[in-house]
Structures are given as C-alpha cells and as structure tokens.
C-alpha positions in Angstrom: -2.6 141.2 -23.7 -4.2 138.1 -22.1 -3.4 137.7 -18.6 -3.2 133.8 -17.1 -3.5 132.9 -13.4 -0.8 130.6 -12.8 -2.9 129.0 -10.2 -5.2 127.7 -12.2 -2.6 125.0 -13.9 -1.6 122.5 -11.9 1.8 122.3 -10.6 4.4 120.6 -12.1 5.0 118.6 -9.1 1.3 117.7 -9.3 1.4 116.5 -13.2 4.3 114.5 -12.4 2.7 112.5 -9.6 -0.2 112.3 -12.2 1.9 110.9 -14.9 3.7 108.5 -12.4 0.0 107.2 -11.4 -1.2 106.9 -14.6 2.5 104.6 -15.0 2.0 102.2 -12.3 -1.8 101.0 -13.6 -0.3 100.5 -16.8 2.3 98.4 -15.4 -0.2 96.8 -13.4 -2.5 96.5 -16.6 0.5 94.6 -18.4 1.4 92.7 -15.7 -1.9 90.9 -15.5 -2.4 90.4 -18.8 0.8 88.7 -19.2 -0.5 86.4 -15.7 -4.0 85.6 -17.2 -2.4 84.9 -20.5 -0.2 82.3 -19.1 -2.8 80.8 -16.7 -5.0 80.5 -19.8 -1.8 78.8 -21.5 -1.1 76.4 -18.9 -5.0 75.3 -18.7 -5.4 75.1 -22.9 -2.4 73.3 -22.9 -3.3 70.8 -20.2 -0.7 71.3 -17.9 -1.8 73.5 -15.3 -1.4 71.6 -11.8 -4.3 71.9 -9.2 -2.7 72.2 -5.8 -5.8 70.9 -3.4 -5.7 72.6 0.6 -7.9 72.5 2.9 -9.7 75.5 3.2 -11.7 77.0 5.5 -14.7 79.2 3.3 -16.3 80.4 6.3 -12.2 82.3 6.9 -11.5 82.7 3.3 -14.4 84.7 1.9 -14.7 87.5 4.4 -10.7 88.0 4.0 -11.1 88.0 -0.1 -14.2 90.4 0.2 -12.8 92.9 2.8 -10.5 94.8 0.1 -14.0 95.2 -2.0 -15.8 96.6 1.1 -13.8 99.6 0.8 -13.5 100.4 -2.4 -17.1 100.0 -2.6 -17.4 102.7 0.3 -15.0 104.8 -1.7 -17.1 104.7 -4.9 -20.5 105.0 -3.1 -21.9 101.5 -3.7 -23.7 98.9 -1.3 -22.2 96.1 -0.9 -24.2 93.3 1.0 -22.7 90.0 2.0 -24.8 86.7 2.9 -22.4 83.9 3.4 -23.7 80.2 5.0 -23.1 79.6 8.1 -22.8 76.0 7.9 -19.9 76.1 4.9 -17.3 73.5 5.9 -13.5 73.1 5.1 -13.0 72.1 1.8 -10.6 70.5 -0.6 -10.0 73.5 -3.0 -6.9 75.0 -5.3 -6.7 78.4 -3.4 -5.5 80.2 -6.0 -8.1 79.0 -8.7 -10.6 80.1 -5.6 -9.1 83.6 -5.1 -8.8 84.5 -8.4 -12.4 83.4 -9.4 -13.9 85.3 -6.7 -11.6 88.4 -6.5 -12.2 88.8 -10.5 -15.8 88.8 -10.3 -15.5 91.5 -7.3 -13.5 93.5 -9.1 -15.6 94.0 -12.8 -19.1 94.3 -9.9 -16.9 97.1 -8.6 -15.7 98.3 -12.0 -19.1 98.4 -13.2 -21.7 99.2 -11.2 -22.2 103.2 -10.7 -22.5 105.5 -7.6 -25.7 104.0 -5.3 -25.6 101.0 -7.0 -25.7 97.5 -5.2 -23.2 94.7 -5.0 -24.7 91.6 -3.1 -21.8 88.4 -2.7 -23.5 85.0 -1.5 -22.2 82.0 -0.6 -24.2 78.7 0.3 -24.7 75.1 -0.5 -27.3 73.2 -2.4 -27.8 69.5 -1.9 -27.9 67.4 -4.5 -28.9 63.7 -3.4 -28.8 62.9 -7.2 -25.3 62.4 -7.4 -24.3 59.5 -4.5 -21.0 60.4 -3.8 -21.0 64.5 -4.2 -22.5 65.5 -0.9 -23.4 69.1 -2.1 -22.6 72.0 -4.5 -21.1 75.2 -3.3 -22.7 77.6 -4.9 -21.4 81.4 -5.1 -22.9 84.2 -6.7 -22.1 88.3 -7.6 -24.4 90.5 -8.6 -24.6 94.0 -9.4 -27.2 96.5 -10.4 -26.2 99.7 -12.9 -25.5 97.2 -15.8 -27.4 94.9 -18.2 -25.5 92.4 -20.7 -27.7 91.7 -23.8 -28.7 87.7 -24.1 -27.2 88.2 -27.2 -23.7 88.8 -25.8 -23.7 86.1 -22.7 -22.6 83.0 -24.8 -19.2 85.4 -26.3 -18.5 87.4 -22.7 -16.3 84.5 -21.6 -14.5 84.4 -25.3 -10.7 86.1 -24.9 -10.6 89.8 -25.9 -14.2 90.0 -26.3 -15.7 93.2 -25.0 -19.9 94.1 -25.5 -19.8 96.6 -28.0 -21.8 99.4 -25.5 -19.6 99.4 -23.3 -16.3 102.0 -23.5 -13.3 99.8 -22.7 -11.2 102.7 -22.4 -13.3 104.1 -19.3 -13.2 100.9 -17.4 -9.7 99.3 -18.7 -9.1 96.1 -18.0 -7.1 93.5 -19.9 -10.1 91.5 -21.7 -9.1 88.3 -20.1 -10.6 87.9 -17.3 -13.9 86.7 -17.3 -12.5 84.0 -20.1 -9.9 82.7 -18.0 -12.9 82.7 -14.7 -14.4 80.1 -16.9 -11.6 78.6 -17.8 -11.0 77.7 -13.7 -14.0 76.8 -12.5 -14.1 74.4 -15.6 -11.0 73.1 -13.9 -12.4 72.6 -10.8 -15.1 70.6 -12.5 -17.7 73.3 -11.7 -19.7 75.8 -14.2 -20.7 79.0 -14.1 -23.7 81.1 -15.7 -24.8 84.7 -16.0 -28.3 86.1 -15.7 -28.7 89.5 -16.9 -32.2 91.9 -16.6 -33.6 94.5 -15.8 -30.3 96.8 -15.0 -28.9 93.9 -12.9 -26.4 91.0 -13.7 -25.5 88.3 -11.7 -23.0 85.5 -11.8 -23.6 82.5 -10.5 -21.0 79.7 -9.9 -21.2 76.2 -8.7 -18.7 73.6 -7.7 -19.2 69.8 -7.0 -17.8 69.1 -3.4 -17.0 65.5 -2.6 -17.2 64.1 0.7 -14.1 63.1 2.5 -15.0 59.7 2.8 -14.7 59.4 -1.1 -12.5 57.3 -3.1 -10.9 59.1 -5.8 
C-alpha cells in the first residue's frame, strides 16, 4: 500500500490564500480592462476632457518611478534613471501623464527577465523650427530581454493585439494598454515610436510644450 507524507501537500489554509490571490489579480485584471476600455471610449468618441495642471516633472517622475524601483529589485532587474535637471513646470493632464508613463513601466517590468536592464529618461530637445513651441519633452523606456519584430511595430498599438511569440497567459495583461498609450499622447498632441533590436526595445515619446507666454 502506498504511503503519502502529508507534508508534502500544501495546507489547506495555504491553497486558500493561493486561491484568494489568484482572485484579487483577476479582479484587478477586470477592473482595468473595463478603465482602459472606457478611456479609449471617451477619446474615440471625442469627448474625453483634458484637465491642464501645472506640474512639476522634476517632482512627478521620481514619485511615478519609485513603485518600479522595487519591483525591479524584487524581480532582479536594473533599473537606471537619467532625468534632466533643467525640466520645468508644465501645463500637463496628470492623469494622461501617469498613465502613459506608469504603463510603459509596468510591460518594461513585465517583460524583461532576471539581470535584465530597465533605463527611464527624461529630457528636452529644442526645436527652434516651430516659433512658438519652446521645446519637446521627450521620455523614453527601454528594456533589454525582448525584441518586437519590425513586422509587428505598426499593429502593437492596435486593441487586443498581442505578437504571436509571446505567451499572453504568462504575462497577463488586458491587451489594451499600449493602444490606449497611443491613444493619450495623440491627445496631448505628442507621438510616440518604438525601436526594437538586438534583444532591446525602447519607447520613445515626445510632447510639444508651449511657452507660457503663448496665445492659445
């Protein structure tokens, strides 16, 4: 007769906890789906309403990076941070800001493996061009342990869309982020591009600041 050692099972107070955790991210799953789907409503439909702050980037960007410093610690990645010094107080929508950036954190977190790097920059690129937009704020992400196929960059932004190599199950996700990214910087006038080689991928966004003096 087989004999089983109870202590190799795990408890039942131990599955439970399991079952409750694996609960809450799909509630969490859910709930942001239903969010990004009606953000992207709202900007398809034309009526979603910029709400323009002041905001200070030199503040806001260490305080929207800090949560990613330690999951990146947690999941044994490097994550370097090179911000301008000279970024001033802009007119922004905060929340079309935060979400951006904290997205694109969170898939360079998602995706990039065990002693991989993460590096976040943040500057601002003149453009004399263009008399009354002083500068562009330009922010990029980039993270090594992944490589998007040219093939795939034009239809990574499309709803739903996921590259075919990659296992959506492992990484989850709802499939509407990076389309409704694009969809807000658009809305704040700016674009944004991905460069992808050589196991490394980078986003890079950049938004037309105007001066103060401006008439709008």
């Amino acid at each position: 007769m087989a004999v089983f050692d109870c202590r190799s099972y795990p408890s039942p107070a131990y599955r439970s906890a399991g079952y409750l955790g694996g609960l809450d991210e799909e509630c969490d799953r859910e709930l942001a789906l239903v969010e990004s789907l009606l953000s992207l409503q709202h900007i398809e439909a034309g009526t979603y309403s910029s709400q323009l702050v002041s905001v200070d980037l030199q503040a806001l960007l260490p305080h929207l990076i800090e949560p990613f410093e330690t999951r990146a610690q947690n999941q044994q990645q490097t994550l370097q941070v090179a911000i301008d010094p000279d970024l001033p107080t802009l007119s922004l929508d905060p929340l079309a800001i935060n979400r951006v950036i904290t997205e694109l954190l969170s898939n360079a977190c998602k995706y990039t493996p065990a002693g991989g790097k993460i590096c976040i920059q943040a500057s601002l690129l003149k453009e004399p061009s263009v008399p009354y937009l002083s500068n562009f704020f330009q922010f990029s992400i980039s993270n090594t342990g992944i490589e998007i196929p040219i093939e795939e960059h034009n239809r990574i932004f499309d709803k739903f869309y996921r590259i075919p190599n990659n296992d959506p199950w492992r990484h989850g996700g709802t499939g509407l982020g990076l389309a409704l990214v694009k969809k807000l910087v658009e809305q704040m006038n700016g674009v944004i591009h991905i460069e992808s080689a050589a196991g490394k991928t980078c986003f890079l966004i950049q938004l037309p600041l105007i001066l103060a003096e401006a008439t709008f």
